[in-house]
N, C-alpha and C positions, 0 to 999 in steps of 0.2 A: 504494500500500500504506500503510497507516496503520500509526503504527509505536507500540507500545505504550507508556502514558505511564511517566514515572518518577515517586519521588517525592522532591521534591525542599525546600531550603532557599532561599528566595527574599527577598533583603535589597531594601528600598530605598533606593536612593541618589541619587534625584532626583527633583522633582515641579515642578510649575506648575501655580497655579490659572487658568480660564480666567474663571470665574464663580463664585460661591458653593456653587454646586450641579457644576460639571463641572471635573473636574485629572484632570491630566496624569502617570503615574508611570511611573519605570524602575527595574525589577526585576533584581538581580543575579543569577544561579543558580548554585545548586552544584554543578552539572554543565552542561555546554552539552544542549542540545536541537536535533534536526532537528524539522520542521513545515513546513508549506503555510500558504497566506495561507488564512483564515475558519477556522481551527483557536484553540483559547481552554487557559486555564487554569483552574483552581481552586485555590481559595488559603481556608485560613482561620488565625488567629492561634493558636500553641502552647497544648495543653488545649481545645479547642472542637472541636465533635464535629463539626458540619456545615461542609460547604465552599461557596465561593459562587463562580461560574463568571463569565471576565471574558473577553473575545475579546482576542486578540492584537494592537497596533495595530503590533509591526517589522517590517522584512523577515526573510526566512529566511538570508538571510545574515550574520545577526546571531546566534550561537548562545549567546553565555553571559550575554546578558541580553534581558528583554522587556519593553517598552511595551506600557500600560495606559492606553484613555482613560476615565476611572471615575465615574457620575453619582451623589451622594448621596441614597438613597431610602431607606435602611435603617439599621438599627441597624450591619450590617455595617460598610455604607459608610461610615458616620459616623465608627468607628472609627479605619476607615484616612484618611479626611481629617486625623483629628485625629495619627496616626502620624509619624513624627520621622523624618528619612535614617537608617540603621542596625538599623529596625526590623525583625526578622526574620521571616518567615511559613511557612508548609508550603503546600506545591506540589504537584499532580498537572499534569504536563504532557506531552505536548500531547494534546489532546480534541478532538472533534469529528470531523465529514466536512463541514462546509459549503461549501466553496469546492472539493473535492479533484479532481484531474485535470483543470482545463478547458481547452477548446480554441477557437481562433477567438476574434475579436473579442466585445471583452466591454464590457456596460455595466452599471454600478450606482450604484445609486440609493439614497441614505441619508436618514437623516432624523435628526440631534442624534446622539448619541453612538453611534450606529447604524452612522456613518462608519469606526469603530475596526478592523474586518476588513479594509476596502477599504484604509484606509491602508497594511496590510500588504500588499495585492495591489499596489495602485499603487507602491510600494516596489521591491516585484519586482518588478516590470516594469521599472524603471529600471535595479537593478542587476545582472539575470539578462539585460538586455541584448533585451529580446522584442520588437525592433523586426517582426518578421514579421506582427505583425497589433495591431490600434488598442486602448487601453484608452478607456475613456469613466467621468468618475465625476461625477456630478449631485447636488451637497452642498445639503440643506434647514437653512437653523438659522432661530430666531427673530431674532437679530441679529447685526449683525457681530460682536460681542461671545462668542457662544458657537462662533465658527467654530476650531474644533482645528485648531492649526499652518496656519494659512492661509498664513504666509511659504512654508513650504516647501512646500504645494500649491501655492501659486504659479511657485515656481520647477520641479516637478515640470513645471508644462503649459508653462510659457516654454522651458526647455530641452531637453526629448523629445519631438521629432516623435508619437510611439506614445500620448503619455499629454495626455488631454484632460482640464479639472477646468472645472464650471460650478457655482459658487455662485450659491443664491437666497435672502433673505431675504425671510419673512413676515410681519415686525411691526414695520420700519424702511426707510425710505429717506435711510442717509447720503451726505451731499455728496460728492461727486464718486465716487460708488457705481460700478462701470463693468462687475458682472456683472447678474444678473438679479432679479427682485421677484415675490413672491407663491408659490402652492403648483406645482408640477411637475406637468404635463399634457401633453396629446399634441403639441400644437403647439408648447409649451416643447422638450420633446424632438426634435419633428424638425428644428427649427430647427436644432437644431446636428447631431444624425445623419443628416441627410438620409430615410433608410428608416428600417425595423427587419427588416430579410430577414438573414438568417444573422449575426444576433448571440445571444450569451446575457445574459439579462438578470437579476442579484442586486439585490434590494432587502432594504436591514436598517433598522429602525427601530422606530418605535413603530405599534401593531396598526393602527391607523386609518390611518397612510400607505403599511404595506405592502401592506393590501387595497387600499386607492381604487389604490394601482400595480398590483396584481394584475388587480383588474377593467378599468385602463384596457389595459393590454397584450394581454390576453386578446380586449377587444373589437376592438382597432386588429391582431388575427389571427395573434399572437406563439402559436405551438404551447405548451403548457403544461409540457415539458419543456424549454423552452427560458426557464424563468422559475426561478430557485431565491428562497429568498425565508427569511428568521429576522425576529423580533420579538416585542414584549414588551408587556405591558399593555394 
């Protein structure tokens, strides 16, 4: 059941930049919130009429605040990069259906800041304890440089049998690199999932790597209801 959003006041009070272009923010709220992982926010600054929609990057077990991994493309964005801890915002929260009710083993597939839903899923999966069936999450960045919280995706697939993470970088191979190189394809994938039979497959990113995933899955005999899929540009 999707539960209707509020509206809300949302403080920041914490950020990290990862690159020039991609930070990291934690939103206080004035009210806790329920939500599922691939569920988003809208947010825009007091007086401004239009609001700009950002995916949720916590778990659901975090209710009175949320993580934002946020790429500068806009005037929006811009804004909030330049934004101070304390800065206050207006909230519509939680939105969406992307992720909502699944079942069985899950994999997805991201591309750059596209990751920010699955962070949330893969969160829950830790702390909702969902040891009964595998998570799989397949991170693209251009370098190691723009890889969001890598420490703790590291530690997510070291410490939980349930939850796998494979980074690839496309446009670097640093020293002593010890995940994978280049764009994500079929043999990338089975290598580490063995099959693709009774899995769901989410991919979020940018338009060019959700289709090339779409058309590969599709042709490697993944049912099409067994592909959900968001992106952008």
């Amino acid at each position: 059941m999707v539960v209707p959003p509020k509206h809300l006041t949302a403080t920041i009070t914490a950020t990290q930049s990862f690159t020039d272009e991609i930070k990291w923010f934690r939103l206080g709220l004035s009210e806790p919130i329920d939500f599922f992982p691939g569920q988003y926010v809208d947010l825009r600054f007091p007086g401004e009429q239009r609001y700009h929609a950002f995916s949720i990057a916590s778990s659901p077990a975090v209710k009175g605040e949320i993580e934002l991994v946020v790429k500068k493309e806009h005037e929006f964005t811009t804004k909030l990069f330049e934004s101070a801890e304390g800065t206050q915002l207006e909230s519509l929260a939680p939105l969406g259906r992307f992720m909502q009710e699944l079942k069985g083993d899950i994999v997805m597939i991201a591309g750059g800041v596209g990751v920010t839903p699955f962070l949330s899923l893969m969160r829950h999966a830790r702390d909702a304890k969902l040891t009964d069936r595998q998570f799989w999450l397949f991170y693209s960045c251009r370098t190691q440089e723009h890889i969001v919280l890598q420490d703790e995706l590291r530690a997510l697939h070291d410490e939980n049998d349930h939850c796998n993470v494979v980074f690839t970088l496309t446009r670097e191979q640093p020293p002593g690199w010890d995940h994978e190189l280049g764009h994500f394809n079929k043999d990338l994938l089975l290598k580490h999932l063995e099959h693709f039979d009774n899995k769901l497959f989410c991919t979020c990113g940018p338009d060019k790597m959700v289709n090339a995933m779409m058309d590969m899955l599709k042709e490697a005999g993944v049912p099409e209801d067994k592909i959900l899929h968001e992106s952008w540009g």
